[in-house]
C-alpha positions, 0 to 999 in steps of 0.5 A: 443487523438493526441500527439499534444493534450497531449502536448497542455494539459501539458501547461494547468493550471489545474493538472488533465488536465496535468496528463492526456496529460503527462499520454497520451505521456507515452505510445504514445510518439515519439522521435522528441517529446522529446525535448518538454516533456523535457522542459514541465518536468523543470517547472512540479512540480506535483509528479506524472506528473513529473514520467509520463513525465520521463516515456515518456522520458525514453521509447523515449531513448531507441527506434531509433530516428523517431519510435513511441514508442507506444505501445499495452496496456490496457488504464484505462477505466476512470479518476480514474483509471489513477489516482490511476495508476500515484499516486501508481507509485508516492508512490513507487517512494516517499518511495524507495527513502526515506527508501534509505535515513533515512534508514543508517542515523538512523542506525549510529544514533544508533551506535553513540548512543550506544558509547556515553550514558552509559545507552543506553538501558534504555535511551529514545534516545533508544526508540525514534530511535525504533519508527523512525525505526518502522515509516521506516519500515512502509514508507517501507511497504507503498511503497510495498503497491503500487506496481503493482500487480505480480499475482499467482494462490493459495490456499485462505483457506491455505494462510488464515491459514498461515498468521494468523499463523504466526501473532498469533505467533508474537503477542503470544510471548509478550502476551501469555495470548491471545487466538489463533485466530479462522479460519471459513473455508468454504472450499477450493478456487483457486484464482489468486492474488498478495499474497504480497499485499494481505499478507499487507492488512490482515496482518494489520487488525490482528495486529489491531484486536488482539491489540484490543481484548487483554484487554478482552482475546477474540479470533478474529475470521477469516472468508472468501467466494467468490461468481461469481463476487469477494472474501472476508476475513474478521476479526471481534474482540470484543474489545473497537471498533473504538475511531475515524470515520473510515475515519480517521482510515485510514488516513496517521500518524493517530492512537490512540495507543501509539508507534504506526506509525498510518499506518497500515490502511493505508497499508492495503487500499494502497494494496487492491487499487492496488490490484484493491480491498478495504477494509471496516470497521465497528464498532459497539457500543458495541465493536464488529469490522468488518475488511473486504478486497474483490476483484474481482473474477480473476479465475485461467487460 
């Protein structure tokens, strides 16, 4: 593709046509196209088209009028992966500057609230600024969802150990009656991930599944491998299983708990994809629930 096919296509009336020519000038784009990818951005009401044609223009500015400024980089090989690319930055974007908004609006909201009711604690203005405080954090956690990945190389049996830790000893504050989650440990393996995201998306499925298992005091258990082409974690519970189609579980907002934000699935799915990964769940009609996150196989250099 020319740039003066990319510029052709943001007239299109078809987004995907748009995305894809604003896509193309992001990486391609010269300065004497500037004042066309400009204009082109005025009328652009599309999200994640609008950051492409922002991302072109801010790379124009910082280069001397007449140079290109293309540069090498790995093109995604298919429509999808510009998809997924363009929506994750969008994502980011979106809840950066939403948490900077509600953010201290809800934290006067609480002052405020403490000055004016007697019985602050127990009142239900108290609980209701919890959730919208809770929904922030989340909104947060998503946009961290969607970052691109910074790899590392790590030990995944330690890292395994360290976030389960560490959610057994959230969860066993408040319900000490619970039995400590069980690892299975193969052995030991180095792999070369982000260990932020992949923290969201594990860290999610054990918030779930110890919320499940706790009505029946039954341990979940954690297990992991690897093979040539990819790795895997998984968390299986016996509780209650899924009350909705797991498609839905993993929607946005949706949730069958009580003060609950309905996006931890969502989180989790958010992470694996930009991580280049998913995550499947299946649950059986007896209760017993498998969460499972995989990746390609990235062998340390």
């Amino acid at each position: 593709m020319t740039n003066s096919d990319a510029l052709e296509l943001l007239s299109s009336n078809v987004q995907r046509e748009r995305l894809e020519g604003a896509r193309h000038l992001a990486v391609h784009a010269t300065t004497d196209e500037s004042p066309l990818i400009k204009a082109y951005l005025r009328t652009e009401r599309i999200p994640w088209i609008r950051s492409a044609l922002e991302d072109a223009i801010a790379r124009i500015e910082l280069t001397p009028r007449g140079s290109s400024t293309s540069r090498e980089v790995e093109e995604p090989s298919d429509e999808d992966s510009i998809l997924a690319e363009v929506y994750a930055r969008a994502t980011r974007n979106l809840t950066d500057k939403l948490v900077h908004e509600l953010r201290p609006l809800i934290g006067l909201a609480r002052v405020e609230a403490e000055r004016e009711i007697a019985d602050y604690d127990e009142s239900k203005t108290r609980k209701i600024l919890s959730r919208m405080q809770s929904s922030v954090r989340a909104i947060e956690a998503l946009g961290m969802a969607a970052a691109t990945p910074k790899l590392s190389e790590f030990e995944l049996s330690l890292f395994i150990e360290n976030v389960v830790n560490e959610c057994d000893s959230e969860f066993l504050l408040e319900h000490p009656e619970q039995p400590p989650t069980q690892i299975e440990d193969p052995g030991t393996f180095l792999v070369r991930s982000d260990e932020g995201l992949l923290e969201l998306a594990l860290r999610n499925g054990l918030k779930n599944a110890l919320e499940a298992s706790y009505e029946r005091r039954s341990p979940v258990v954690v297990s992991w491998g690897h093979s040539n082409s990819d790795y895997w974690i998984s968390v299986l519970d016996r509780g209650e299983g899924l009350k909705i189609e797991v498609s839905k579980a993993i929607a946005l907002g949706v949730t069958t708990k009580s003060a609950h934000t309905g996006m931890g699935l969502a989180i989790a799915a958010q992470a694996m994809l930009s991580l280049g990964g998913r995550i499947d769940i299946e649950s059986r009609e007896d209760g017993v629930t498998y969460f499972e996150i995989s990746c390609s196989r990235a062998d340390p250099e």
